[in-house]
C-alpha positions, 0 to 999 in steps of 0.5 A, a space after each residue: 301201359 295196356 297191351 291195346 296201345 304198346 301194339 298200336 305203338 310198336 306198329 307205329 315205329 313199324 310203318 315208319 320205317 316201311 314207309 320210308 322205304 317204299 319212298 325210297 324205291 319210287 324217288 331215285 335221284 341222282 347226287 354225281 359226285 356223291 356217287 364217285 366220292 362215297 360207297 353206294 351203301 352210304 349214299 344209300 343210308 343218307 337218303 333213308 335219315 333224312 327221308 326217315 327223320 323227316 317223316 318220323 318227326 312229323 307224322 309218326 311223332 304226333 301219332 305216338 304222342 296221341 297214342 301215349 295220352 290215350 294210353 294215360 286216360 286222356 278221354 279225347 285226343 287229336 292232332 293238328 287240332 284247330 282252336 278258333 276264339 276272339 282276343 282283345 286287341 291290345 292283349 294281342 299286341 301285347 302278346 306279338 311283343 311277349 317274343 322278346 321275353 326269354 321267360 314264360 312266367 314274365 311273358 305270361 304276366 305281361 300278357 295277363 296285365 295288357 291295357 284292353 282296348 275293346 276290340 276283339 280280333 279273331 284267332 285261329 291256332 292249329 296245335 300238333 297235338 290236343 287232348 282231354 283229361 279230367 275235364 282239362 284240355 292240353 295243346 302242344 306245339 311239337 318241334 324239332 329238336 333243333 328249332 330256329 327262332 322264327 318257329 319258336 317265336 310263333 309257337 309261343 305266341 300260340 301257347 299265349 294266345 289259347 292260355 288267354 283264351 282258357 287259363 285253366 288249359 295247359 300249353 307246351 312247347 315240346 321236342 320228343 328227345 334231348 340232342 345233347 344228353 339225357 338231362 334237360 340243362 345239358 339242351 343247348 342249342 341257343 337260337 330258342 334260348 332267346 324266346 324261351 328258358 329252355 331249362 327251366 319254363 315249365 311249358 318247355 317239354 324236352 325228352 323224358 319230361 315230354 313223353 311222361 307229361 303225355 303218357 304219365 310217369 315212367 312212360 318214356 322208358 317203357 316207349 323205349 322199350 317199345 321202340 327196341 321190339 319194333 327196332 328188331 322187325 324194321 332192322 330185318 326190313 332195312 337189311 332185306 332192302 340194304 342186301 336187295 340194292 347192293 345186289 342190283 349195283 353188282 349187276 350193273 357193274 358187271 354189265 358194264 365191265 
């Protein structure tokens, strides 16, 4: 990977993090019986997770899958790019129908073989992530790892849609690593199984096979690797701040002692 991008990356992971942290420091709350039941640094580490992985999993996730196209020779990249086209009417209908498919490849030859109807209906998709390489585009919909139906079934419906719109494309459904062991049919987290194959459509991208797709062969281990360096700054950050908050506690605790 060129130097140019494994320092854009790392600064990624970076200000993740010291985002997180300055979100931390301005919303306070309050958990009563969180505060009388468990130690404050616990209380503490909660907040920062949930406050982290949210954020990590929307901005700072796109941002790197951006980055790591570029870095593979994609000549154009955006996030939450916004595709606008017109689609048959009877295709769509068919395409609303195509969630009850757990196969892409079915899914897809249903869609391909619907009864047109002439009427053409205006389509907007916003994709996560887009980019351009050797004059084909690509559209990801990037979720969590643990996606509901509801959020599965709509990114199929739009990895059909714009597959219609341009065949020669390339549509995901993504999720940047694997909850439940390195290898993609150990993934087993059901309510997407309904909607998807999730161990063998190949529009399913999880872990390593999503960040290689990106970035090319070897990319995941090399963001990895990435990730390791920055982690030696954010965990001093953490620390710094863990220290600063503990310190405060003893404080007040010794006022009202």
């Amino acid at each position: 990977m060129d130097g140019k991008y494994e320092r854009l990356i790392e600064d990624e992971f970076v200000s993740c993090v010291r985002r997180t942290l300055e979100r931390m420091k301005k919303e306070e709350t309050k958990k009563p019986f969180h505060e009388i039941l468990l130690l404050e640094e616990a209380n503490l580490w909660s907040r920062f997770e949930r406050s982290f992985s949210t954020s990590f999993g929307q901005r700072g996730i796109e941002e790197i899958s951006r980055l790591a196209t570029l870095s593979d020779g994609a000549t154009a990249a955006e996030k939450q790019k916004e595709t606008v086209f017109k689609i048959d009417g009877g295709i769509l209908a068919e395409i609303n129908n195509a969630k009850g498919h757990s196969n892409w490849n079915d899914s897809l030859r249903h869609v391909e073989g619907a009864t047109k109807t002439g009427s053409m209906r205006e389509i907007k998709v916003i994709s996560d992530l887009w980019w351009k390489k050797d004059g084909v585009e690509n559209y990801v919909s990037i979720k969590t790892v643990q996606p509901n139906i509801d959020q599965t079934t709509v990114a199929k419906m739009d990895c059909l849609k714009l597959k219609v719109f341009d065949p020669n494309c390339n549509v995901f459904f993504g999720m940047y690593y694997n909850p439940f062991g390195e290898e993609r049919k150990e993934y087993r987290h059901t309510p997407p199984m309904s909607i998807f194959n999730m161990h063998s459509d190949p529009v399913v991208l999880i872990g390593e096979d999503y960040w290689d797709t990106l970035g090319g062969p070897g990319f995941y281990k090399e963001l990895l690797e990435i990730a390791r360096s920055a982690g030696e700054k954010t965990k001093k950050m953490m620390s710094g701040y863990s220290q600063g908050r503990i310190d405060l506690w003893r404080r007040l605790e010794e006022r009202n002692l």
